[in-house]
NUSEKE-73525 format. One record per residue: residue in one letter; x, y, z of N, C-alpha, C in turn. Coordinates in pm, whole numbers, plus 32768, in hexadecimal, padded with zeros to 4 digits. Layout:
AXYZXYZXYZ;...
This chain:
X4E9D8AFFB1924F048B14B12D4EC08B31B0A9;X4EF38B9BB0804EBF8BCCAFE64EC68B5FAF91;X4E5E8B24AF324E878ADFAEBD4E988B42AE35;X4F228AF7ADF04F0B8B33AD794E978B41AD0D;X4E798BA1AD074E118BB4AC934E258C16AC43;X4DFD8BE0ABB04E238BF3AB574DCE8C62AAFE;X4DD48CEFAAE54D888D5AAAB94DA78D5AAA2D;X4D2E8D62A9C04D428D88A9494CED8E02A938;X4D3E8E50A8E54CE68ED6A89B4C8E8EE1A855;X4C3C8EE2A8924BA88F04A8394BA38F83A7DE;X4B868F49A7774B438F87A7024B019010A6F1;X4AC7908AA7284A6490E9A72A49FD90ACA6AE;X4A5190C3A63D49E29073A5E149A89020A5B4;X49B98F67A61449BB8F3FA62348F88F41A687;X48F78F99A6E348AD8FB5A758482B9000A6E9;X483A9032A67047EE9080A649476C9028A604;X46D59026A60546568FC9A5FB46328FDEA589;X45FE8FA4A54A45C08F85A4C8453C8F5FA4C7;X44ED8FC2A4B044408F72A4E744348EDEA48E;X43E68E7FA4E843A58E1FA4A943628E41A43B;X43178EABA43742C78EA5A3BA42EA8EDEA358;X43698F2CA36543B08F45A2F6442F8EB2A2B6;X44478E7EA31144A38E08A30144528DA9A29E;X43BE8DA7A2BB43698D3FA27F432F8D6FA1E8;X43068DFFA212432E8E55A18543638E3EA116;X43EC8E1FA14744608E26A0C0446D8D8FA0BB;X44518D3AA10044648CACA11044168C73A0AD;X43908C86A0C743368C67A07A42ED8CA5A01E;X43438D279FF642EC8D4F9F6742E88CFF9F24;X43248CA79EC542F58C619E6042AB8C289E6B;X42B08BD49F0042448B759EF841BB8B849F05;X41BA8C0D9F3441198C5E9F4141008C719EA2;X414D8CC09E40410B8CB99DE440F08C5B9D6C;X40538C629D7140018C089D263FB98C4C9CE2;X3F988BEA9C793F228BFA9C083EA38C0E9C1C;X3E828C569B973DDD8C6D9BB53D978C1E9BCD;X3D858BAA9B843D5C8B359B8A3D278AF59C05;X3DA88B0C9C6D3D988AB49CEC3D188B329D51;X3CFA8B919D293C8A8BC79D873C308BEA9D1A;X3C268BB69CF33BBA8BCD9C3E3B638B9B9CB7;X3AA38C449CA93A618C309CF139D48BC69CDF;X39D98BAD9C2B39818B729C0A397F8AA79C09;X39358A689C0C391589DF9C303962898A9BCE;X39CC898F9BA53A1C893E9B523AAF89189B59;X3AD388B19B3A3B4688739B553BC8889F9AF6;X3C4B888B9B053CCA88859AB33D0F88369AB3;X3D6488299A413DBC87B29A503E2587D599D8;X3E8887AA99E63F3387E699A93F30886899D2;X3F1F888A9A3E3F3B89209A503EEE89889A1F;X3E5989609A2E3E1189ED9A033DD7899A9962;X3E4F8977990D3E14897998853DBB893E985E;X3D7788F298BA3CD7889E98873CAB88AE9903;X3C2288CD98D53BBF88FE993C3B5C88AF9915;X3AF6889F99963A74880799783A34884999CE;X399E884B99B4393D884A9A2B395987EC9AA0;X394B88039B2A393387D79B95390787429B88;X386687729B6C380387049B603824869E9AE5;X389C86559AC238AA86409A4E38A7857F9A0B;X384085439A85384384989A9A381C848A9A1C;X37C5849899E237AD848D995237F8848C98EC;X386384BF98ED38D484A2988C390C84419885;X392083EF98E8397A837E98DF3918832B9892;X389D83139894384282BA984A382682D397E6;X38328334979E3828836297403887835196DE;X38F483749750397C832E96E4396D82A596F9;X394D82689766396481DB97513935816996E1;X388D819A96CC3800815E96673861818095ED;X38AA81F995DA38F681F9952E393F81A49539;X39C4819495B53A1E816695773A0B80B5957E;X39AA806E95DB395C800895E039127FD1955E;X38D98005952938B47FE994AB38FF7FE09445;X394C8053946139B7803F93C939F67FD993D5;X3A407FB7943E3A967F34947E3A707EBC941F;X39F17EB0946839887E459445399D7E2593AC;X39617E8F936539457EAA92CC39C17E749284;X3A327EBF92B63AC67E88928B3AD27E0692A1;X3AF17DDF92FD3AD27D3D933F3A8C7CDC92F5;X3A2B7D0D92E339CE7C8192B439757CA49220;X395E7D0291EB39197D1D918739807D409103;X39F87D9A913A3A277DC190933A967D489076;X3ABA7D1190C43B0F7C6290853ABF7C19900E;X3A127C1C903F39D57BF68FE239AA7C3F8F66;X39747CA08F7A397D7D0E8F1B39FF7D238EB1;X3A497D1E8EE43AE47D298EA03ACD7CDB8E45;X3AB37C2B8E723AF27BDB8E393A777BD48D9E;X39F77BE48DBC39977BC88D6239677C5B8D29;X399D7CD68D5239507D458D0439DA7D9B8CF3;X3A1D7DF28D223A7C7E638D2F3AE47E7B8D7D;X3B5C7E848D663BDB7EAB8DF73B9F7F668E12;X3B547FB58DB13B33801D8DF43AE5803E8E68;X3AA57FF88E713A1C7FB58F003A9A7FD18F40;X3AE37FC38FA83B457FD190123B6780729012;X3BA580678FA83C0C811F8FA03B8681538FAE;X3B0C815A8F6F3AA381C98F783A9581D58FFB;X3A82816790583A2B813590E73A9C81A1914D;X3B30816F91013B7081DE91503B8B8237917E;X3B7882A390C93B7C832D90C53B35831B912A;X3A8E832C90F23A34834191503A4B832791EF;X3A7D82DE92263A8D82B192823AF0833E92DD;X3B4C834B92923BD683BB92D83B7B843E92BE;X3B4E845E92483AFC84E0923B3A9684F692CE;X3A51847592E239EF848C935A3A21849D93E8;X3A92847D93EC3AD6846E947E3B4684E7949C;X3B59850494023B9F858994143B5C86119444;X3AA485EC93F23A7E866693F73A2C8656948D;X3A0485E194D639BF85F695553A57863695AB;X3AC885ED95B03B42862596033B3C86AD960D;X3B2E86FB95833B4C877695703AD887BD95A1;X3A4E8798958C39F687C995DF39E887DD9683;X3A07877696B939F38751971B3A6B87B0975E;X3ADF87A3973C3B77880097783BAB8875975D;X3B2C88CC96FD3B41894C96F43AEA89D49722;X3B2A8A3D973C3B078A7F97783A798AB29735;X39DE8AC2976E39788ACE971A397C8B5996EA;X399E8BD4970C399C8C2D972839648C699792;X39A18C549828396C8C76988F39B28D2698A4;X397A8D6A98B039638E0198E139BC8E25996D;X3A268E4D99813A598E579A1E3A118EAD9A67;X39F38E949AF839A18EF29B5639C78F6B9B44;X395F8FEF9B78399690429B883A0B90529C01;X3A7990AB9C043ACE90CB9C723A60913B9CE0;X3A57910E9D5F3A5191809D993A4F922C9D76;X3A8E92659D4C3A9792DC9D153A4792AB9C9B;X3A4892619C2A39C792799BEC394492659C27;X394E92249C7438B0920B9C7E387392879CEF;X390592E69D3038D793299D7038BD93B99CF9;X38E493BA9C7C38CF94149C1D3860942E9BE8;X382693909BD537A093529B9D374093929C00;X3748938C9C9F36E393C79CFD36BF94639CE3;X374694699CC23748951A9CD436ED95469C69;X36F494E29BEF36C595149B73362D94FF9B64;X362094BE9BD8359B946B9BBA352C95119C3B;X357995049C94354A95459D04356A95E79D01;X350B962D9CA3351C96D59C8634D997109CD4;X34A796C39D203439972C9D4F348197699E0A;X3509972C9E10352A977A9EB334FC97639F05;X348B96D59F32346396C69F9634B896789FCA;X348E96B7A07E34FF9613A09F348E9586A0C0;X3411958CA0A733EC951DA0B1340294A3A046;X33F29420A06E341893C7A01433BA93D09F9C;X33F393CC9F2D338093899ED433CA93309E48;X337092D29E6233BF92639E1A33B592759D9D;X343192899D49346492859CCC33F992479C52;X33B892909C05335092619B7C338C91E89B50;X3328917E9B26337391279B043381910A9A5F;X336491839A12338E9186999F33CA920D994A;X33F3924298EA34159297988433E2927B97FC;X33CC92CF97C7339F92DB9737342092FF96D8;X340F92A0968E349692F395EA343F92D9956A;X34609308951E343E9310948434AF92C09437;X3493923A940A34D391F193C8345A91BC92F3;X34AC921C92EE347B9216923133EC9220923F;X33EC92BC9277334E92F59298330E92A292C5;X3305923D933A32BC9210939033009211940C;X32969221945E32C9922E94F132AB91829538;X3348918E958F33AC911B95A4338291589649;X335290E796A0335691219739339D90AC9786;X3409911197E1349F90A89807347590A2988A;X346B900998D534719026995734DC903699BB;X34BA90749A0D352F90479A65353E8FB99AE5;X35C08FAA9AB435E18F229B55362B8F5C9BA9;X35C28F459C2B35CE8F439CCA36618EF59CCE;X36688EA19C8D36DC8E2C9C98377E8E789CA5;X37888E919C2637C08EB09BCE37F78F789BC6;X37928F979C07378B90819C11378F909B9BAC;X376990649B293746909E9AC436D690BF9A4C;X36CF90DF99F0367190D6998B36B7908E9950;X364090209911367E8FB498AC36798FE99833;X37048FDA980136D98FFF974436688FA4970B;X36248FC7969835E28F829641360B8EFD9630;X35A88EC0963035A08E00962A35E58DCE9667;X360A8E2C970C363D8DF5976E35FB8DC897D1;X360C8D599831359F8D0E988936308CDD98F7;X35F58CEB9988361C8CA699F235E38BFE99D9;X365F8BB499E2362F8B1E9A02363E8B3D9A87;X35ED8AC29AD735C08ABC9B5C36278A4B9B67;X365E89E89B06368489749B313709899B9B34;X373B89E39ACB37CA8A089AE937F98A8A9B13;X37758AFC9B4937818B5D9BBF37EB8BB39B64;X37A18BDA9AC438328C3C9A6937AC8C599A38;X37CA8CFF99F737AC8D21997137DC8CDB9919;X378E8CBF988537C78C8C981837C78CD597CA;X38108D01976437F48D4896EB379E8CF7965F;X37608D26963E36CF8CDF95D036C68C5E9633;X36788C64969436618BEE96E036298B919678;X36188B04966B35CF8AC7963535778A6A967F;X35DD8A1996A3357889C597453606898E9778;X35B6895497F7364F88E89830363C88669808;X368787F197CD3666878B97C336D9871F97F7;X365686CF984636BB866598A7370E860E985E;X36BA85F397F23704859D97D4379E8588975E;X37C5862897703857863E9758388F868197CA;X3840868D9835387786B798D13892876B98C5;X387887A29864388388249836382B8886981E;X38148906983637D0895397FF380C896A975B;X3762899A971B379189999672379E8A19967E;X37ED8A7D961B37CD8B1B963738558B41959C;X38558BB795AF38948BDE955839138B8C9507;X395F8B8C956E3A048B82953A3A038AC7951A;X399E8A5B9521398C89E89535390689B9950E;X38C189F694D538428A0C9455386E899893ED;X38C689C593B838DF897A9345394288E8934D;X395688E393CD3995886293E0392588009403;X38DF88289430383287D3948737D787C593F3;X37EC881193BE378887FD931937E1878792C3;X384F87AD92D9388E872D926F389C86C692B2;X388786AE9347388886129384380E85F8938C;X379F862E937C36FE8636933B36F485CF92CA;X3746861B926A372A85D291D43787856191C9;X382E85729203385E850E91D1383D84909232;X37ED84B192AD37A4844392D8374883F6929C;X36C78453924E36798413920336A283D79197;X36FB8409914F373B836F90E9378A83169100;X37D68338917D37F08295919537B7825791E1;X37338260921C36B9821E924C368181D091D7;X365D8209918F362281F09126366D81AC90AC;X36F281A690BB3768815C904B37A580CF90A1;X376480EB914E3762803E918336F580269182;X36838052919936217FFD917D35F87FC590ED;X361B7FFC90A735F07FC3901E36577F569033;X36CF7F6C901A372E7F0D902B37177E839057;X36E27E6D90E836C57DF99141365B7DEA90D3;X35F17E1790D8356A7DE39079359B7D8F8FDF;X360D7DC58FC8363D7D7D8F43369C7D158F87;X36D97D288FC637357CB18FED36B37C2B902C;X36397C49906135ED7BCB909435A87B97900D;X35897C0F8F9935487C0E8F4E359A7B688F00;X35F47BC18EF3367A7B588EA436877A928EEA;X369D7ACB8F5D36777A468FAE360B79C68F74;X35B37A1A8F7B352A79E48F78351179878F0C;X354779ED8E93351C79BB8E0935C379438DD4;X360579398E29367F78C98E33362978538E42;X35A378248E2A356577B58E5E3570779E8F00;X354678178F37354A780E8FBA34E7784D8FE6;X349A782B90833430789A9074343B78FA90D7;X33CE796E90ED342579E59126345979CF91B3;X3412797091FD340B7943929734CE78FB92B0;X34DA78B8924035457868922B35D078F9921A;X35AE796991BD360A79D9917A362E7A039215;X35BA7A259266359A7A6E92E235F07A319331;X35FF799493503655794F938136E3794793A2;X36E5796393163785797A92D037D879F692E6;X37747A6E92D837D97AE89310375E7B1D9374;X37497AE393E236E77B26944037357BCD9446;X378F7C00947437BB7C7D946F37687CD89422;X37597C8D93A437187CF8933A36727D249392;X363A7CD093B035C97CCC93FE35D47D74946E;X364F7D6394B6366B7DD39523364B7E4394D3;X36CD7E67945236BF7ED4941E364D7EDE93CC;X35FF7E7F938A356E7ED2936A35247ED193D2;X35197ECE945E34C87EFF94C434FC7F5894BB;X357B7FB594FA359C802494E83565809E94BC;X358A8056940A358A80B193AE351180CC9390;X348F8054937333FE8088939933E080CE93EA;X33DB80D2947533AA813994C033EE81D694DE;X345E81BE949C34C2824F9492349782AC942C;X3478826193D834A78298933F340D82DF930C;X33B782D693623330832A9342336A83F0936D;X33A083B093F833A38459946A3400848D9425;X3475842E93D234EA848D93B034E184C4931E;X3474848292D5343984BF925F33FC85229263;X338C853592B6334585A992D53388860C9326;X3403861093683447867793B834A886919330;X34AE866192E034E1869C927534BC86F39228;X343986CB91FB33DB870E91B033B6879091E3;X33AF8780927B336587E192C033FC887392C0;X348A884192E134D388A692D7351788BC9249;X34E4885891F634EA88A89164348289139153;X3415890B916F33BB8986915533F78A2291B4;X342A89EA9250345D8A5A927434BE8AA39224;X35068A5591E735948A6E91B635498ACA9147;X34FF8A7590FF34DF8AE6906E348D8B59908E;X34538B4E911233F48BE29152342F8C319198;X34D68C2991CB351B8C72923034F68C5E929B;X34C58C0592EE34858BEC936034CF8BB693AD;X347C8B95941334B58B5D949F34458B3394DA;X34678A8C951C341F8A60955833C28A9E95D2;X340D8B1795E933EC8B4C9654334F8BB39646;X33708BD395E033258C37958A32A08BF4953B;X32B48B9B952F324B8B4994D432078B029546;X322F8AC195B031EB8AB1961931A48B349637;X31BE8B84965B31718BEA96C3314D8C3C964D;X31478C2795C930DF8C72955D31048D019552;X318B8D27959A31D58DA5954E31798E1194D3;X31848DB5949631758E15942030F38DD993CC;X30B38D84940030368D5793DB2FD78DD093AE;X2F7D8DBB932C2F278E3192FB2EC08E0B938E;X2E988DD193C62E5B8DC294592E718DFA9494;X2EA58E5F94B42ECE8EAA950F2EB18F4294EA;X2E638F61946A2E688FC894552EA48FEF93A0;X2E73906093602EBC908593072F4390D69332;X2F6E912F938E2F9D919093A73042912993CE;X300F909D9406305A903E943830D18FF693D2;X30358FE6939530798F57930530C78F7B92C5;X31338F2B928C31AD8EF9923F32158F0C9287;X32408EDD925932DB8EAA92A033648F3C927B;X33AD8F7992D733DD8FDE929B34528F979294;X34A58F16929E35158EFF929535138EB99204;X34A88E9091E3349E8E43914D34C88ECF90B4;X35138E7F904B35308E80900434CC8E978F74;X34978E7B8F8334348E368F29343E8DED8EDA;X34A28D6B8EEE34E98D3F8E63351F8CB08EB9;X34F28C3C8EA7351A8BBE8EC835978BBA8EE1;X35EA8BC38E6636798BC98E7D36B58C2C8EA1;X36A18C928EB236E08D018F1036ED8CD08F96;X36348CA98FA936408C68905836998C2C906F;X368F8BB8901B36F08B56903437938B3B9027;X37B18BAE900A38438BD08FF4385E8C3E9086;X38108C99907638358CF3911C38118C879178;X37CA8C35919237B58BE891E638498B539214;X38648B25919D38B58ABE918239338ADF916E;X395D8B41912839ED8B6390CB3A068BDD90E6;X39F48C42915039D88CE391883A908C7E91DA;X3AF78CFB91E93B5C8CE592403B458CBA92E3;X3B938C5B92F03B918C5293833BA68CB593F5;X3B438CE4941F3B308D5C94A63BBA8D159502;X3C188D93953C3C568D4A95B03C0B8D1F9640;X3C3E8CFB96733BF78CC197023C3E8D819749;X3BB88D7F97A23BB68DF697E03C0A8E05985C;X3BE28D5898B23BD88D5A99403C8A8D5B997C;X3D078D5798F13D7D8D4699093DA88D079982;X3D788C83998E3D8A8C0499FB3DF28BE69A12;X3E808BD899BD3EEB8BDA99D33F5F8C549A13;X3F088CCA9A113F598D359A433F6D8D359ABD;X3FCD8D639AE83FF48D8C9B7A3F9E8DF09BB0;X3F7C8DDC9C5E3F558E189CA53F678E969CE7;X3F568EFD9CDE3FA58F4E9CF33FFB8F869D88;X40738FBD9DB040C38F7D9E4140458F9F9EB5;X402690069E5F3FF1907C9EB23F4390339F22;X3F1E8FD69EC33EC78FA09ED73EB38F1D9F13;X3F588EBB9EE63F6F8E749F373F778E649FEC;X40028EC59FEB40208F14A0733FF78F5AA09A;X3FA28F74A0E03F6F9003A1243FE99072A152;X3FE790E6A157400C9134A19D4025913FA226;X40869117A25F40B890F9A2DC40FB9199A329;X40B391A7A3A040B49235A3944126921AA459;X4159928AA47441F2926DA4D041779248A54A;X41289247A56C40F09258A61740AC9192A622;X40CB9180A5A340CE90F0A5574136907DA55E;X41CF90DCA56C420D9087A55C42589021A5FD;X426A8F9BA5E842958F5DA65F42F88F42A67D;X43278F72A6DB43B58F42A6F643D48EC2A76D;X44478E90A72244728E32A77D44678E4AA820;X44488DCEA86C445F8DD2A8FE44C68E2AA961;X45598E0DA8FD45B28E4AA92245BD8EFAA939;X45738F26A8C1459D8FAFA89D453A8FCEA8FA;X44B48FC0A901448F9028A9A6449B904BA9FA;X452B9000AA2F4570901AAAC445C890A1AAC4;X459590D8AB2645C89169AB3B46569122AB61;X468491CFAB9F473691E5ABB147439180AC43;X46B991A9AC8F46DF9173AD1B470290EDACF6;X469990D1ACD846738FFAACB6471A8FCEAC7E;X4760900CAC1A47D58FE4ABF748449003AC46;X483E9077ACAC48B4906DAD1648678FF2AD73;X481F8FCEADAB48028F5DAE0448318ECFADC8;X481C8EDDAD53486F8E6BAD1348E28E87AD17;X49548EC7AD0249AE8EEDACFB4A1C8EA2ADA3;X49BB8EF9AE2549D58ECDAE9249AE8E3AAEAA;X49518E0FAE6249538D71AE8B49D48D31AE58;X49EA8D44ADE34A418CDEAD6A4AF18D12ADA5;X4ADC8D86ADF44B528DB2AE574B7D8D69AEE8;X4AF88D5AAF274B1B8CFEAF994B0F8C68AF91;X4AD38C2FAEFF4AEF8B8AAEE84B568B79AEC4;X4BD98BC7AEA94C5A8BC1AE4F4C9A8BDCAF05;X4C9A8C3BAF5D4CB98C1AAFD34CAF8BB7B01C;X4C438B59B02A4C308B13B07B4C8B8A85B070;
């Protein structure tokens, strides 16, 4: 006996397929596109989205910040209560400035972009071959590793990075540690977790100096606060007793306060010569090297000129545009039709769907 069964009308368009990889396509564009930042090829980290950038290698910072803000603690704590009470209420506000000036300017060192150089693209660096390689052979031959320019009638020789497919501009240098061109390389230093270089020059010089005076505005400090102690009819072993703390921060500040004097001194002279650590190491422009060599073609001739293009020259933008979008084209590849997959369903020929047809016909009979 026939059972009733019940037929609904199918759809035609309903039956019609939608590739997976177009479904996933439109599904997930947004979420494919991302920032430069997140495939940034060189050795360094981000954080808020691109807008602060840190070397990789960057353990040294935390101690660095820690020894400031440890000492100052200290200093506040136990030395200017006394100070206050027997010499000045300015002892505190000074300790402070100083204090926010130094922590502002390592932050700002440490989280800005140095002036790193973006790689060449493919098509440049395949431009660079072409330009390099006149001679039409097809054998390999590896790319010169320098150019000559004339910078204020002296000749400037640029190398090129393997790294990088390019020629470096002038007083540009590959760091090895953070795997970038820098622009006016200077050096990398651990202990703001940063390369120094152009665009962040002058933030690393003023946490230089405003380090050395408030090194030097707590250590005097403690030395007068035990001094003071002492001569209370007390003697120094007894003063020492009384605010051992002070003891911590003149260990500190003694063995600090020699390296951070002389790294002062040493990038005040760069500053007034136009230099770079980089350059003064490896004797650049040393009369040693030759007459044809010597002087410096980026110098001024004038202390304060240096030190104004060097210090007070406008802020260069950042090149590497870390926050920009990726482009679709580069995200998604090109998905070409002999590519695309279709569901299980849609490969079944005409036969395969009349055999279904006759099955789902004689289970409604039976």
């Amino acid at each position: 006996m026939m059972k009733n069964c019940e037929y609904q009308q199918i759809d035609p368009r309903a039956l019609s397929v939608t590739p997976l990889s177009v479904q996933s396509d439109t599904g997930n564009r947004v979420q494919q596109q991302r920032r430069k930042w997140e495939v940034f090829p060189g050795k360094n980290r981000f954080f808020c989205d691109g807008r602060l950038i840190i070397a990789r290698q960057s353990g040294v910072l935390p101690l660095t910040l820690g020894l400031i803000v440890v000492t100052c603690g200290l200093f506040f704590a136990f030395d200017c209560p006394f100070l206050v009470e027997h010499l000045t209420v300015f002892i505190p506000a000074i300790g402070g400035v100083l204090f926010v000036f130094v922590v502002t300017s390592l932050l700002r060192t440490s989280f800005t972009d140095p002036g790193i150089l973006p790689r060449a693209t493919p098509d440049e660096a395949a431009d660079i071959e072409r330009q390099i390689d006149t001679s039409g052979s097809s054998t390999y031959r590896p790319p010169p590793r320098t150019k000559e320019i004339l910078i204020n009638q002296q000749v400037v020789k640029l190398k090129y990075c393997f790294t990088c497919k390019m020629f470096r501009p002038p007083r540009t240098s590959h760091c090895s540690l953070c795997d970038n061109c820098v622009e006016r390389f200077d050096h990398h230093c651990p202990w703001v977790g940063n390369c120094v270089g152009k665009r962040n020059y002058r933030y690393f010089y003023s946490f230089i100096i405003s380090l050395s005076f408030l090194t030097s505005f707590i250590f005097g400090c403690v030395i007068t606060h035990i001094t003071l102690r002492s001569q209370a009819g007390q003697s120094i072993v007894h003063a020492i007793q009384e605010s051992p703390a002070s003891v911590v921060e003149l260990v500190i500040c003694f063995f600090s306060i020699w390296s951070i004097l002389g790294l002062s001194g040493f990038h005040t002279y760069l500053v007034a010569s136009n230099l770079t650590t980089n350059e003064d190491i490896k004797g650049s422009w040393s009369s040693k090297r030759g007459a044809e060599d010597s002087g410096n073609p980026y110098s001024y001739n004038s202390i304060i000129t240096n030190c104004c293009v060097t210090l007070c020259g406008p802020m260069p933008p950042s090149l590497i545009d870390r926050r920009g979008f990726i482009p679709p084209d580069e995200v998604i590849p090109a998905t070409s039709a002999s590519e695309i997959e279709l569901p299980p369903f849609a490969a079944k020929n005409d036969t395969n769907m009349e055999e279904n047809c006759q099955d789902f016909s004689l289970s409604c009979a039976a």
